[in-house]
C-alpha positions as CSV (number, residue, x, y, z in Angstrom):
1,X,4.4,-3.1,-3.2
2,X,2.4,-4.6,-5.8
3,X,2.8,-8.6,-6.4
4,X,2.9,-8.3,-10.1
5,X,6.6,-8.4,-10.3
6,X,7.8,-10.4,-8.0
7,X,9.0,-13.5,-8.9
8,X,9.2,-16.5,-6.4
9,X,12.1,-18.2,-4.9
10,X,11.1,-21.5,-5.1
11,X,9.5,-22.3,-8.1
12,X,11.1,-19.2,-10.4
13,X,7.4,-17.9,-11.7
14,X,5.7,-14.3,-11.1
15,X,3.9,-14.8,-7.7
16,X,0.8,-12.9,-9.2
17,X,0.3,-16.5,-11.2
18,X,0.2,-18.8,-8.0
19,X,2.0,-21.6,-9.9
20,X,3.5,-23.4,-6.3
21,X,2.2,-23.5,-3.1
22,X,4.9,-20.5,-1.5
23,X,3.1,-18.7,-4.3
24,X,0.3,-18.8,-3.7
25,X,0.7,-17.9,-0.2
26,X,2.4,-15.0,-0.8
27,X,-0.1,-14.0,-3.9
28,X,-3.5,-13.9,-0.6
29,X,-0.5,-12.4,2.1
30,X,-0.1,-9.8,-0.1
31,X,-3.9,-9.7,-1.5
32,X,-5.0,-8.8,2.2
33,X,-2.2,-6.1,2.6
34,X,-3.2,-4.4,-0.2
35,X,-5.2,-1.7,1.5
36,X,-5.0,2.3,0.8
37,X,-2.7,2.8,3.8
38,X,-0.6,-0.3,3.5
39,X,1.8,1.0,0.9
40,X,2.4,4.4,2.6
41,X,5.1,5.0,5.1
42,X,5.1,6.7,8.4
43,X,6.0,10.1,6.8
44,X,3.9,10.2,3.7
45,X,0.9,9.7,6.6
46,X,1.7,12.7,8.6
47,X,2.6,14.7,5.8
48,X,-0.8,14.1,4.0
49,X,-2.4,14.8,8.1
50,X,-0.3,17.9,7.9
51,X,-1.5,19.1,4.7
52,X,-5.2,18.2,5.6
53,X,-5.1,20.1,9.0
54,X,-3.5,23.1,7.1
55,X,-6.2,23.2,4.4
56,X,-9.1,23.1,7.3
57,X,-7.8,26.1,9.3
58,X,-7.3,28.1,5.8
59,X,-10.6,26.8,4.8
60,X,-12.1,27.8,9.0
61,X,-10.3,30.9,8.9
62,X,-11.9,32.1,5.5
63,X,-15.1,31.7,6.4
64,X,-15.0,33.9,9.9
């Protein structure tokens, strides 16, 4: 989840604008959590495994 749209609980502003201190807290929490594999679930990580595995035995299989 992006912080773009949130909007704080204690001072009533977008987060990504860091106007208290809960904020901006939350703003560098979420800043650090923003990696590729953060957002994804469980499932959409094997599924993307599953379709990568697949694609090298097609790929292995071709080429023998």
């Amino acid at each position: 989840m992006t912080y773009d749209r949130l909007v704080c609980a204690n001072c009533a502003a977008p987060v990504s604008e860091g106007r208290c201190p809960v904020c901006r807290a939350n703003r560098e929490r979420l800043q650090q959590e923003n990696s590729f594999f953060a957002g994804l679930n469980p499932m959409t990580l094997i599924a993307l495994l599953a379709v990568l595995v697949a694609a090298v035995a097609l790929l292995a299989h071709q080429t023998v």
